[in-house]
Backbone as JSON Lines, residues from 0, in Angstrom:
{"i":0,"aa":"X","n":[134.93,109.21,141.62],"ca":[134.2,109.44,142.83],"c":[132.94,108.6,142.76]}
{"i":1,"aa":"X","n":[132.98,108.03,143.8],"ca":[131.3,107.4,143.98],"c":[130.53,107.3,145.35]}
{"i":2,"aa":"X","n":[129.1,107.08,144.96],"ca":[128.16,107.42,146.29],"c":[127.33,106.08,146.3]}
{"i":3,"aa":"X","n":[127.14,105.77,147.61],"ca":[126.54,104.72,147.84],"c":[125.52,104.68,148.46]}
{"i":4,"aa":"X","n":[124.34,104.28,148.68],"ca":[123.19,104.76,149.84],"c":[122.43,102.95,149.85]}
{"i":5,"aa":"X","n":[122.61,102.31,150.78],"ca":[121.7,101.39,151.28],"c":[120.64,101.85,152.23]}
{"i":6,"aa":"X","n":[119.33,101.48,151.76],"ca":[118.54,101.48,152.44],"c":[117.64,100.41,152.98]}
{"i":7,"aa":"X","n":[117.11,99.99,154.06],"ca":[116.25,98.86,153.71],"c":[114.85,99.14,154.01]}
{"i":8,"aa":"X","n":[114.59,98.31,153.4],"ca":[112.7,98.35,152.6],"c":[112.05,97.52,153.61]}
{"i":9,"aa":"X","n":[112.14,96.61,153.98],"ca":[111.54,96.0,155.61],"c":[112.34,94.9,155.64]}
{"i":10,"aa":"X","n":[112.53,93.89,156.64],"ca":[112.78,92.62,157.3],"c":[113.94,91.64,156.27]}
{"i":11,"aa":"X","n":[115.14,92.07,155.85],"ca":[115.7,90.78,155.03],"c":[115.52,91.38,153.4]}
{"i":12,"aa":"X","n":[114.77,93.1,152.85],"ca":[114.84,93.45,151.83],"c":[115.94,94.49,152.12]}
{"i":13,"aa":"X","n":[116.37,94.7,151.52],"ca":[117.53,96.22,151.15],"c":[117.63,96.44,149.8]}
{"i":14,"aa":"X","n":[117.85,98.09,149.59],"ca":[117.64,98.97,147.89],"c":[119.14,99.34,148.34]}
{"i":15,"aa":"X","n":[120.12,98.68,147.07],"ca":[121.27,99.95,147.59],"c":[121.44,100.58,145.56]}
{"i":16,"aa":"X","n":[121.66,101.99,146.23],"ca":[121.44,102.74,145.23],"c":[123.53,103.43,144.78]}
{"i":17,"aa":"X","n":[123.61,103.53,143.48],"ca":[125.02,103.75,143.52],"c":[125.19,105.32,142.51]}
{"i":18,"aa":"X","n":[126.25,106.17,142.46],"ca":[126.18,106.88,141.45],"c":[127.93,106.73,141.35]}
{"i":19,"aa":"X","n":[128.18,106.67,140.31],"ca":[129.85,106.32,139.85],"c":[130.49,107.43,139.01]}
{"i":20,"aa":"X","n":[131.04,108.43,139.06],"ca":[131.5,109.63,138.16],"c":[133.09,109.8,137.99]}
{"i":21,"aa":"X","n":[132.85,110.02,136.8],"ca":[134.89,110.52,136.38],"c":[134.79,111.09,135.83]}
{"i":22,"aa":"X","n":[135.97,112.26,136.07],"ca":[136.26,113.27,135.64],"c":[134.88,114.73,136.06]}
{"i":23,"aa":"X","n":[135.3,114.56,137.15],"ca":[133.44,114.95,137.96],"c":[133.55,116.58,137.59]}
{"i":24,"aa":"X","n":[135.09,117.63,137.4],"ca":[134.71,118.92,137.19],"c":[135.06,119.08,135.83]}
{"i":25,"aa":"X","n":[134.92,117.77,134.78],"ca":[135.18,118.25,133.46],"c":[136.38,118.97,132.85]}
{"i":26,"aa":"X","n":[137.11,118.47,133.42],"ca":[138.82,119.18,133.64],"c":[139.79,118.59,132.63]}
{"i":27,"aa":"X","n":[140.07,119.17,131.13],"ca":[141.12,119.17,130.23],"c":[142.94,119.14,130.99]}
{"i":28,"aa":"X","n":[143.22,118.32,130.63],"ca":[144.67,118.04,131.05],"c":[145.26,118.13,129.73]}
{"i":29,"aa":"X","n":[146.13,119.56,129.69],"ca":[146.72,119.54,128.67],"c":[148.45,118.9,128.07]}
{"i":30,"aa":"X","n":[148.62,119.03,127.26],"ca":[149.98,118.5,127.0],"c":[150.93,119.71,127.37]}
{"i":31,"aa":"X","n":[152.15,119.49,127.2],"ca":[153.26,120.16,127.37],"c":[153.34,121.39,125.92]}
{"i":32,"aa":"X","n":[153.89,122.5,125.94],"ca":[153.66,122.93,124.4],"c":[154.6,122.41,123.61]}
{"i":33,"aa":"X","n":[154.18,122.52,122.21],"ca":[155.25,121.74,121.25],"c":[156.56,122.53,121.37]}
{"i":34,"aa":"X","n":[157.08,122.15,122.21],"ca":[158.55,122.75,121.92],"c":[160.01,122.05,121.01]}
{"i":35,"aa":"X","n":[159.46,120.77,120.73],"ca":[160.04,119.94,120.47],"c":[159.85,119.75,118.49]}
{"i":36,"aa":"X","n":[158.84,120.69,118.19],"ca":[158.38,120.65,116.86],"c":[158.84,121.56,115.91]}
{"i":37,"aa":"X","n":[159.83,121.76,115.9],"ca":[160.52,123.29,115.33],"c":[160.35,123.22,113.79]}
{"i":38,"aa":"X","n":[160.45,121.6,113.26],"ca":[160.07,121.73,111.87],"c":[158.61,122.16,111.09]}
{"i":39,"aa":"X","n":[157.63,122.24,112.14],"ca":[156.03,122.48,111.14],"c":[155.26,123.38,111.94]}
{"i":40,"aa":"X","n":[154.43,123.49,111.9],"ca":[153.26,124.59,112.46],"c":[152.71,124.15,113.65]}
{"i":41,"aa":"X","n":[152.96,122.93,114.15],"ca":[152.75,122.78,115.59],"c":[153.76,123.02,116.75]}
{"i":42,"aa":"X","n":[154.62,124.41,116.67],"ca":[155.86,124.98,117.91],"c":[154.7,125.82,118.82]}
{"i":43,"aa":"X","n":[154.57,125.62,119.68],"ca":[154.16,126.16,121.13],"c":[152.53,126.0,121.15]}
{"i":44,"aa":"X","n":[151.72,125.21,120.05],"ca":[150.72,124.75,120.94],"c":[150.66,123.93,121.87]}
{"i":45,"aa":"X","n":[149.58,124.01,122.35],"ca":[149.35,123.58,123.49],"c":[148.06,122.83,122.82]}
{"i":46,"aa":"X","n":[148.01,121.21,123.18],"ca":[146.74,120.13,122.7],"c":[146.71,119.79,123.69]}
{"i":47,"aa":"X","n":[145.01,119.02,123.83],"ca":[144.9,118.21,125.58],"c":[145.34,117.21,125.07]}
{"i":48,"aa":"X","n":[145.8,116.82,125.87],"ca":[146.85,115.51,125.96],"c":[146.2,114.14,125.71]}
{"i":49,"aa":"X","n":[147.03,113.4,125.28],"ca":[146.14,112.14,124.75],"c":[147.43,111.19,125.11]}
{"i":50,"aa":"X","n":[147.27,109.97,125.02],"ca":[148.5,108.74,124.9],"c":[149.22,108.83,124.14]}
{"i":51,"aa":"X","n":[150.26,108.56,124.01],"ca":[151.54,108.93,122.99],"c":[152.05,108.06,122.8]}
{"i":52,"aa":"X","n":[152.89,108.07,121.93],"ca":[153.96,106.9,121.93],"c":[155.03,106.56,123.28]}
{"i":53,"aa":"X","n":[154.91,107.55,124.18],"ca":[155.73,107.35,125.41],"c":[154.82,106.8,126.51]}
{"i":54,"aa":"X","n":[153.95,106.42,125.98],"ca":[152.73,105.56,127.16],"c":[152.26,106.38,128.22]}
{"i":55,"aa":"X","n":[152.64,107.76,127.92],"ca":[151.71,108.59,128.8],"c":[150.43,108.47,128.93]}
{"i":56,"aa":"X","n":[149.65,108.55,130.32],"ca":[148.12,107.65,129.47],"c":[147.15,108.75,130.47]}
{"i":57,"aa":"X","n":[147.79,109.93,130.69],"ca":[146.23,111.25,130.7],"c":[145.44,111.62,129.79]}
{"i":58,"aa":"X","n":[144.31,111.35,130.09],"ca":[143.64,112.01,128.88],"c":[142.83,113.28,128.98]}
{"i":59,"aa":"X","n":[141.69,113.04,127.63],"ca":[140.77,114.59,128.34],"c":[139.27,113.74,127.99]}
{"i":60,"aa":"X","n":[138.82,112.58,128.67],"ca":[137.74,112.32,128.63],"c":[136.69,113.1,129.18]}
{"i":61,"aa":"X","n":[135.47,113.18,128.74],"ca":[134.33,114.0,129.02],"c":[134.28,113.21,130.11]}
{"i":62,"aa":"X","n":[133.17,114.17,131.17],"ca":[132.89,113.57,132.36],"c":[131.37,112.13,132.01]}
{"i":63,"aa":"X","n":[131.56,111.31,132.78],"ca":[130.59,109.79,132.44],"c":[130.3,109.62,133.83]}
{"i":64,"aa":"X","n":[129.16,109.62,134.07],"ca":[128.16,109.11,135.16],"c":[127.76,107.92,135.16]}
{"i":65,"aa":"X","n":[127.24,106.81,135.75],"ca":[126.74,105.45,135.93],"c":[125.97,105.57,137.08]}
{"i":66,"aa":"X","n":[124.76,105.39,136.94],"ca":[123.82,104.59,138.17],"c":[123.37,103.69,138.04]}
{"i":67,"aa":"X","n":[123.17,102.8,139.42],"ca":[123.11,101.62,139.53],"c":[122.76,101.51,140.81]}
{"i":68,"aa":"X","n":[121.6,99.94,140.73],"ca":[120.34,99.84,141.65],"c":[120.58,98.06,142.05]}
{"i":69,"aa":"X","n":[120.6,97.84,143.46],"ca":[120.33,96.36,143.47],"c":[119.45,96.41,144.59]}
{"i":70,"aa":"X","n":[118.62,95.48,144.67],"ca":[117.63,94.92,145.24],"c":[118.3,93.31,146.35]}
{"i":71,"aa":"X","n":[118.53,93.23,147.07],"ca":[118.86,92.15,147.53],"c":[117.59,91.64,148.36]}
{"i":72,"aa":"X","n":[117.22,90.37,148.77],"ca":[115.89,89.45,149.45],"c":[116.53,88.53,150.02]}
């Protein structure tokens, strides 16, 4: 998600102001449970999901903000 706000400052100046966010409600995407693990101690957890060898590519990144300012003349 992102927000944008131009404003201008007088005659041929403009401030545009930005805010850039992912993963904005901090939201764990978990894996499937191990059902597939019958040989060891990982049968029916449940891990947040990460890339796999099947190129699944959800993850559980923390949420990351960016702001950012340009000045144009």
């Amino acid at each position: 998600m992102s927000l944008a706000k131009t404003t201008r400052i007088r005659e041929g100046h403009e401030l545009e102001l930005r805010l850039e966010v992912q993963n904005l409600p901090n939201a764990v995407h978990y894996d499937e449970p191990g059902s597939n693990r019958y040989g060891n101690g990982d049968f029916g957890v449940v891990d947040p999901l990460t890339v796999s060898e099947d190129g699944r590519g959800l993850s559980s990144d923390p949420r990351k903000m960016q702001v950012s300012a340009e000045c144009s003349v």
